[in-house]
N, C-alpha and C positions, 0 to 999 in steps of 0.2 A: 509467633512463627516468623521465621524469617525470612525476607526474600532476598530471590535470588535466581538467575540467566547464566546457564555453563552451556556455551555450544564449545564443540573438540571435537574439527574434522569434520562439519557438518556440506556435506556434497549431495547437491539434489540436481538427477537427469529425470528429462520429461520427454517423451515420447512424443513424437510428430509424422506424416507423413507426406514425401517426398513424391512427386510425380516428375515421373523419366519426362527429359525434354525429345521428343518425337517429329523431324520437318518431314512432310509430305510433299509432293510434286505439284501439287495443288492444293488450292483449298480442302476440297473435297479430301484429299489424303492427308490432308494437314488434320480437321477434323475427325477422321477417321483414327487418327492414330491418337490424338488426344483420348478418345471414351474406350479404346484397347488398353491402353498403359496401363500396367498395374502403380498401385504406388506402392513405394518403398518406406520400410518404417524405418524412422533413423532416432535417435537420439540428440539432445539438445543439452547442454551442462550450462543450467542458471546460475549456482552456485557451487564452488571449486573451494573444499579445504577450508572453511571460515570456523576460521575459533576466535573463543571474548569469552570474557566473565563480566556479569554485572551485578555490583553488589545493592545491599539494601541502600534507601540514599541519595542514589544516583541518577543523571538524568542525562542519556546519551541522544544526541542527534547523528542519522546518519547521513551523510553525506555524498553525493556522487552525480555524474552527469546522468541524462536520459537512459537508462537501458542498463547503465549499471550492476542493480539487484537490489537495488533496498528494498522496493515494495515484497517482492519475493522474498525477502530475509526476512522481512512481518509477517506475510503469510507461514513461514516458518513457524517462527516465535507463536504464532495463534493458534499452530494445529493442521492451517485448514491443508499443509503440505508436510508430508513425515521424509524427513534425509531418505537418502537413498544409501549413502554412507555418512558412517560418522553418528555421534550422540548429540542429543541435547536436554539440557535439564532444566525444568521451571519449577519454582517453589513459590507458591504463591496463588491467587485466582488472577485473573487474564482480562481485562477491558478493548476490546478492539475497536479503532474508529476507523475500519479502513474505507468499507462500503456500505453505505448508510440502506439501502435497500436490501441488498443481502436478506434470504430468508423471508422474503414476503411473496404471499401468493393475491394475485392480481384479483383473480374473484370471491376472495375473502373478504370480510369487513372489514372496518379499522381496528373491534373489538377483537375479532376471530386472530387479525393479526401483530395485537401487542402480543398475545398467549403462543403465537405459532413463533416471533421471533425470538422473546425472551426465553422460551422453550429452550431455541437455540443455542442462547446465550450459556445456558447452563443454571438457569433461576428455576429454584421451586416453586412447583406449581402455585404454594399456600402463599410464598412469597409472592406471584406475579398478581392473585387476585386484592392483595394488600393496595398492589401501586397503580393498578391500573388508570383509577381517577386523576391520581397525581401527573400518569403521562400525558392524560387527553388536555389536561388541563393546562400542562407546560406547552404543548402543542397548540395546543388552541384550535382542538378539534372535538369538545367535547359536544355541541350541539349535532356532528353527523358521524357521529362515532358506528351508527348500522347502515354507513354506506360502503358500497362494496370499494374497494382500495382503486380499483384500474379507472372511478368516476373521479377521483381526487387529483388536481394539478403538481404539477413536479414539486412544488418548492411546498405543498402540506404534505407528501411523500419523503420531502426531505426532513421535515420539521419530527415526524412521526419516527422516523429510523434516529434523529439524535436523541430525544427523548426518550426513545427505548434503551437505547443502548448507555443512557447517561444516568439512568436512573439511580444505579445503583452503586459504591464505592466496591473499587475494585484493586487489589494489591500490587500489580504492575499497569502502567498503561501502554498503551501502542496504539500509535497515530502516522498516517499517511499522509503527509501536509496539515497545515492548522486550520481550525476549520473557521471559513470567512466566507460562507453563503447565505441567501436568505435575505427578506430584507430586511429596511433597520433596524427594526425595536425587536424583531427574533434574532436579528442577528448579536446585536448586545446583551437581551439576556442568554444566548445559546455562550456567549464567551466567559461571563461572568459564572457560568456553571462549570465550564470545560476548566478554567482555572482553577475554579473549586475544587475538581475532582484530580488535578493536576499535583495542587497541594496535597490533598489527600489519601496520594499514591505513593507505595513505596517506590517503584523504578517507574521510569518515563521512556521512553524509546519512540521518538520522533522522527521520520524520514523530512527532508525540508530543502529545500532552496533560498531558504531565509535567514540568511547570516545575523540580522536583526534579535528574531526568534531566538537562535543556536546562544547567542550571545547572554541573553535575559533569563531562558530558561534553564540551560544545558551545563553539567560540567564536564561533561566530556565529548568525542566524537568518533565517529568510525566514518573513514573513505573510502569508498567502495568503487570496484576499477573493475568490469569485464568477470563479476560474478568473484572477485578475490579479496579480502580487507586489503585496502594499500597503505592505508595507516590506521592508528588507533591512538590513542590519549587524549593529552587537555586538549578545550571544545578551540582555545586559541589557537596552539598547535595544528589543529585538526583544520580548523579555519585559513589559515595559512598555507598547509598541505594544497587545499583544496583549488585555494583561490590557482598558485602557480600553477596545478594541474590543469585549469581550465586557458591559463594565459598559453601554457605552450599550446596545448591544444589549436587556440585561434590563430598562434602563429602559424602552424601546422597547416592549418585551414588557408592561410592569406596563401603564404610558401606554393602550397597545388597549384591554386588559385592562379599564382603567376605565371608560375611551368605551364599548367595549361593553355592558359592566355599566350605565352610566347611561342609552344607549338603551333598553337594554328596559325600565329601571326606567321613563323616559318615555313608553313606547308603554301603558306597564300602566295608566298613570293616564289614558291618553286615554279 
């Protein structure tokens, strides 16, 4: 089988609610008119028109400042968001790394919650009771494995959620930054796995700020500007795009920065 990523025209709006700004003459009216207001439901456009192909292969990083859309362009890709317009086509099964807790229920055990995430994942049931030893074990949680989940500290909640989700080889991957938590001896076998399953994947689809990364693992890249691709190809290219994207930017940043500075220096001498 072969894989394969066809988004064409993929536009997703998300619904939010806007609350009217209301000044009253007083506190008291000021108050009053906030818990009256109805809110307004408006619309919000994450992604605008994004098409790509990605063949078997391939290993795209995407690229872009804070707010951009990449993380929303994987929640795409995974499902957990369907376009609002536009298609998209995946061929293949699906690995997400993006939220390591996702799908876990706080007063569930750890046993109750390898079965309720992997569920999620899309693993057969016959498959989940195969590996279950193998995750407590990679976790290194197998002596409190019938404790409820909400008595276990953040970083064996994190150790739990890579180990479920790495268990299994999976036809594309998609990742949300690389994963570097934890401390050190999980943190190196968790890397030595993640690579594993990196080689062992047909497409790779990385969001990153690590041009390092982009460079070692990527052959190509997508720039992503205000929910729109602003560039696409080699990860060079793409790396280059990106960097002078961010340089105007901070000129952009200093440029205000002065103007503002010189108005009030002006207003002070008035």
């Amino acid at each position: 089988m072969t894989a394969f990523i066809r988004a064409e025209g993929v536009t997703l709006d998300v619904p939010y609610y806007e609350q009217p700004m209301r000044r009253g003459k007083n506190w008291a009216g000021t108050l009053l008119s906030a818990a009256t207001a109805v809110p307004k439901r408006q619309f919000a456009r994450l992604l605008d028109d994004v098409s790509f192909e990605i063949r078997e292969g391939e290993r795209v990083i995407l690229l872009g400042r804070n707010g951009a859309g990449k993380t929303t362009l994987l929640r795409v890709l995974t499902g957990a968001f369907q376009p609002t317009v536009g298609s998209l086509q995946l061929n293949g099964s699906r690995q997400a790394l993006l939220n390591l807790g996702l799908g876990f229920n706080q007063e569930a055990t750890v046993h109750e919650n390898i079965f309720l995430r992997a569920t999620a994942m899309g693993i057969d049931s016959a498959k989940i009771r195969d590996v279950v030893e193998s995750i407590l074990d990679f976790a290194e949680l197998g002596n409190i494995s019938n404790r409820r989940l909400l008595t276990l500290s953040s970083g064996q909640r994190m150790r739990l959620g890579f180990a479920i989700s790495t268990v299994v080889q999976h036809d594309i991957m998609l990742l949300d930054e690389w994963f570097g938590a934890g401390d050190f001896g999980f943190m190196r076998k968790a890397r030595e796995r993640l690579v594993d399953r990196v080689r062992g994947s047909k497409i790779v689809v990385v969001a990153s700020h690590n041009m390092e990364l982009a460079r070692r693992l990527c052959t190509s890249g997508i720039v992503m500007e205000g929910g729109k691709i602003a560039f696409s190809g080699p990860v060079a290219d793409a790396i280059q795009f990106y960097r002078k994207q961010v340089e105007a930017s901070g000129k952009l940043q200093v440029e205000l920065a002065v103007a503002t500075a010189q108005a009030i220096a002006a207003r002070a001498e008035q």
